[in-house]
TORVO-741578 format. One record per residue (C-alpha): residue in one letter; x, y, z. Coordinates in steps of 0.001 Angstrom, whole numbers. Layout:
<pts>
<pt res="A" px="X" py="Y" pz="Z"/>
...
</pts>
This chain:
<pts>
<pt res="X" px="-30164" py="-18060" pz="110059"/>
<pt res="X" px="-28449" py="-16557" pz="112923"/>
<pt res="X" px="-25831" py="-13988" pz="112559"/>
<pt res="X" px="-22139" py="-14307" pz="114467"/>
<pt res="X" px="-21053" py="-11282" pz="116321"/>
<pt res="X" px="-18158" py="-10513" pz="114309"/>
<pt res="X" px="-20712" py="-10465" pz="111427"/>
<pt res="X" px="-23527" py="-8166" pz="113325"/>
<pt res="X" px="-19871" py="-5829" pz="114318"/>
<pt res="X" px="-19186" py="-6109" pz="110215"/>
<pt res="X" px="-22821" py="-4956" pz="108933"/>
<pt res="X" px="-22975" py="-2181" pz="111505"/>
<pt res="X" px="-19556" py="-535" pz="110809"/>
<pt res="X" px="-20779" py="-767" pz="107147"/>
<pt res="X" px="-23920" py="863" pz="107396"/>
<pt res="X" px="-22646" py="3645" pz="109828"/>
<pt res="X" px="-19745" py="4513" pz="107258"/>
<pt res="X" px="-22929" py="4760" pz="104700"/>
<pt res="X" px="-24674" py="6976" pz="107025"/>
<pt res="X" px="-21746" py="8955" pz="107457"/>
<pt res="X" px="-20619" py="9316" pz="103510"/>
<pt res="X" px="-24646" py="10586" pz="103031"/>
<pt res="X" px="-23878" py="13177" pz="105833"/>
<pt res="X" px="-21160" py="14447" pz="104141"/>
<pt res="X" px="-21380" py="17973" pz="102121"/>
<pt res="X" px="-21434" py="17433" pz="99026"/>
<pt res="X" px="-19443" py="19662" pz="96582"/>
<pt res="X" px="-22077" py="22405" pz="95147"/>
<pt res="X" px="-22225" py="22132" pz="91501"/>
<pt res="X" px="-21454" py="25060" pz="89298"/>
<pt res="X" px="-24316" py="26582" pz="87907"/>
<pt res="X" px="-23695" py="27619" pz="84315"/>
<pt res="X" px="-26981" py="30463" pz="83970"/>
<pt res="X" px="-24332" py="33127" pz="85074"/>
<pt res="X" px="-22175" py="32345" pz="81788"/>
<pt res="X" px="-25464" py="31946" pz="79806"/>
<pt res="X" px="-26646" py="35755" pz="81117"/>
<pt res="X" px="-23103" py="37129" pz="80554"/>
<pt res="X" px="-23143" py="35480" pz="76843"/>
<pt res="X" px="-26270" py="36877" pz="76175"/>
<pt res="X" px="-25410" py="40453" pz="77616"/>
<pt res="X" px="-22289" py="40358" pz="75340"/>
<pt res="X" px="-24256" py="39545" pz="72308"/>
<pt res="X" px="-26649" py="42433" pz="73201"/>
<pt res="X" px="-23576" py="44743" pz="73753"/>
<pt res="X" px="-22545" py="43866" pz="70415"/>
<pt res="X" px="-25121" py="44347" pz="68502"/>
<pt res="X" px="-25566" py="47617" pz="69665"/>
<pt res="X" px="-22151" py="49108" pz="69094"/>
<pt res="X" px="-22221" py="47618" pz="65695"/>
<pt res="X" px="-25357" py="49296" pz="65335"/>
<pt res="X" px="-24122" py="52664" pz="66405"/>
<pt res="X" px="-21318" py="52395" pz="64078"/>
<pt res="X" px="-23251" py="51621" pz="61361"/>
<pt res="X" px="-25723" py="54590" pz="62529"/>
<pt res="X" px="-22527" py="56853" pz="62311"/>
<pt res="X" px="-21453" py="55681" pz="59593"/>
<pt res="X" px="-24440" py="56369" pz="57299"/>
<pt res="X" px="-25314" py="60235" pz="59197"/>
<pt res="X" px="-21318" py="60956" pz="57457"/>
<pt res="X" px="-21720" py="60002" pz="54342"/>
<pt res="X" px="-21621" py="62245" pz="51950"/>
<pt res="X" px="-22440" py="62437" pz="47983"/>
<pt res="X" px="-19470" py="61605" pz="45911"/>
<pt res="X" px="-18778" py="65261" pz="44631"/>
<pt res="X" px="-17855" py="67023" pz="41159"/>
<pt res="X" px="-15150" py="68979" pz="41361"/>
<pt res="X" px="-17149" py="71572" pz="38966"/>
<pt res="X" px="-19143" py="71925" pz="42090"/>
<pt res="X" px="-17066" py="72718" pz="44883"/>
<pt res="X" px="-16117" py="76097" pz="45862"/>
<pt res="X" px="-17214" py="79597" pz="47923"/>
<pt res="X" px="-20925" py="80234" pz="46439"/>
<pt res="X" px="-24024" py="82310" pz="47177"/>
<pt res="X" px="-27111" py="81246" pz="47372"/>
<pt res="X" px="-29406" py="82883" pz="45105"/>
<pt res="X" px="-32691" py="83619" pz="47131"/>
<pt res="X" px="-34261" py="82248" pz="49754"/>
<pt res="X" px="-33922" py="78659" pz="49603"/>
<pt res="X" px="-34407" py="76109" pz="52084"/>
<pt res="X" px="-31646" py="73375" pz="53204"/>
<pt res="X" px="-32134" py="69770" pz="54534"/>
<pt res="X" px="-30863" py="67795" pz="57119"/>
<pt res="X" px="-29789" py="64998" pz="55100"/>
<pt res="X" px="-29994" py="64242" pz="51364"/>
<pt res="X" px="-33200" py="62805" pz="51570"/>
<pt res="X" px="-34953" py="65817" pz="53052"/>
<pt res="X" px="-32755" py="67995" pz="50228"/>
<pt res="X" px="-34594" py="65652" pz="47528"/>
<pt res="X" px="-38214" py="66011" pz="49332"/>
<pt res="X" px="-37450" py="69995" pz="48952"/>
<pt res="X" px="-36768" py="69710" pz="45237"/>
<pt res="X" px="-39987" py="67907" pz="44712"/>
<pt res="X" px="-42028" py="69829" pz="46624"/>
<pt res="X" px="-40153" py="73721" pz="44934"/>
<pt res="X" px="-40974" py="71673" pz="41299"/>
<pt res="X" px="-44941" py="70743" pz="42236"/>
<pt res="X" px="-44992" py="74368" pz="44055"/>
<pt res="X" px="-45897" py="72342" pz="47688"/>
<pt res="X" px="-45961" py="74704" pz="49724"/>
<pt res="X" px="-47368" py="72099" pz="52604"/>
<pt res="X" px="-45111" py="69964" pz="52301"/>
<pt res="X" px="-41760" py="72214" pz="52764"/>
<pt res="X" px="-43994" py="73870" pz="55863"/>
<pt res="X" px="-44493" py="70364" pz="56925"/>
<pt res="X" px="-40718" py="69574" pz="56789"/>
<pt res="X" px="-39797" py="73358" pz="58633"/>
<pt res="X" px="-41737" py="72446" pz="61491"/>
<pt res="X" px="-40182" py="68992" pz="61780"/>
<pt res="X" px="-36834" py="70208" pz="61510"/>
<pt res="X" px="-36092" py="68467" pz="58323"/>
<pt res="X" px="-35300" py="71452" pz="56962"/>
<pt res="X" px="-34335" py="75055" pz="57665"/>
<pt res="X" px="-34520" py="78339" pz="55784"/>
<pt res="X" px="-31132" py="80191" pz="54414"/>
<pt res="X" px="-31460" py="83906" pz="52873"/>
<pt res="X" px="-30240" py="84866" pz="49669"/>
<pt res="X" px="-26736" py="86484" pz="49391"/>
<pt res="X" px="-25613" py="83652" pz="52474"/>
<pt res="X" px="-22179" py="82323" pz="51376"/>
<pt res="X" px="-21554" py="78851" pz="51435"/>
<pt res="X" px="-18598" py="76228" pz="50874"/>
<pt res="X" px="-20318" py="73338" pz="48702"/>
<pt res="X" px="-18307" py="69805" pz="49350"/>
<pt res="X" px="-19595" py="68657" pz="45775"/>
<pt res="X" px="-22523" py="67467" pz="44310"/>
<pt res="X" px="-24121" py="64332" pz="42326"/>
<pt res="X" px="-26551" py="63725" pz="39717"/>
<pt res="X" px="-29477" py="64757" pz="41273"/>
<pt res="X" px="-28251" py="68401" pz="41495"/>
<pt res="X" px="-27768" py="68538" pz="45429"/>
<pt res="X" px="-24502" py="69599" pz="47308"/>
<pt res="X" px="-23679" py="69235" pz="50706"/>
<pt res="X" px="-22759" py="72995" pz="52121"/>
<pt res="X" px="-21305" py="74300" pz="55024"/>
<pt res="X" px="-22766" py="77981" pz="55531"/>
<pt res="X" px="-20344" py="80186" pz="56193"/>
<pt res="X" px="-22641" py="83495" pz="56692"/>
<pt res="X" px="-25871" py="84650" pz="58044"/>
<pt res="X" px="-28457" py="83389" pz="60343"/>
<pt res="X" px="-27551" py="79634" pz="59781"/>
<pt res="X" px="-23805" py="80121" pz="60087"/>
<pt res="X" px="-22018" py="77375" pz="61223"/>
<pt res="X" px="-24513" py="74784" pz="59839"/>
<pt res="X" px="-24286" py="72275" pz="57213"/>
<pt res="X" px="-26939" py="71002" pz="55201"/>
<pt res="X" px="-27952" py="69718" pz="51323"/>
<pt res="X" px="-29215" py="72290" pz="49188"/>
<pt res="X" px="-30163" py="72302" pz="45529"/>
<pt res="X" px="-27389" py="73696" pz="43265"/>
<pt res="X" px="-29443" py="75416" pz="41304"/>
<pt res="X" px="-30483" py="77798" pz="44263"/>
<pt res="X" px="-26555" py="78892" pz="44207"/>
<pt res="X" px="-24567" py="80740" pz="42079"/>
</pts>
């Protein structure tokens, strides 16, 4: 089967528009790993200021106080103050089983911190467990607060 010229002219313009339409750019598809990494960097971001909040918001927290509680006081004699309530409750334990390595333990830690009798204080309140939060208003830890036993004030 032989092929007329018009039909030979009719192939060829067909394949060189083919050739041609490969030749051409093609578009360059969007890549969606940039929205991916930007999701996942959100997420991240999130997570952390939600965990810095909630950080905050449990380092501010205070005991609910007793009004019968509250007020200027002294402390009685040396007595030692904690960081947070926790550390005030480790103190108790270790004044009631006379530990004396343990509250050295927590000084050098920072956990807690010594405060001299006759240092005035402004307790915030107290709980159930006999601990108030104070600010210290004299002495060598002026300026400070801390949770201290109320039975070391008067």
């Amino acid at each position: 089967m032989e092929l007329t010229p018009e039909e030979r002219q009719r192939i060829y313009e067909e394949e060189k528009a083919r050739l041609e339409a490969r030749r051409e750019p093609q578009p360059p598809k969007k890549s969606v790993a940039p929205m991916v990494i930007l999701g996942v960097v959100a997420f991240f971001v999130i997570i952390l200021i939600a965990g810095s909040l909630a950080e905050k918001t449990e380092t501010t927290s205070t005991p609910s106080p007793l009004p019968s509680t509250s007020g200027v006081r002294t402390v009685r004699g040396t007595y030692w103050c904690g960081e947070s309530f926790d550390d005030a409750v480790q103190i108790g334990m270790a004044v009631h089983d006379g530990d004396t390595a343990a509250l050295a333990g927590m000084l050098s830690r920072g956990n807690a911190f010594q405060v001299e009798g006759g240092t005035r204080v402004v307790t915030g309140g107290g709980n159930d467990m006999g601990i108030s939060f104070a600010h210290i208003e004299s002495g060598f830890q002026a300026g400070r607060g801390c949770y201290i036993s109320t039975r070391a004030l008067q």
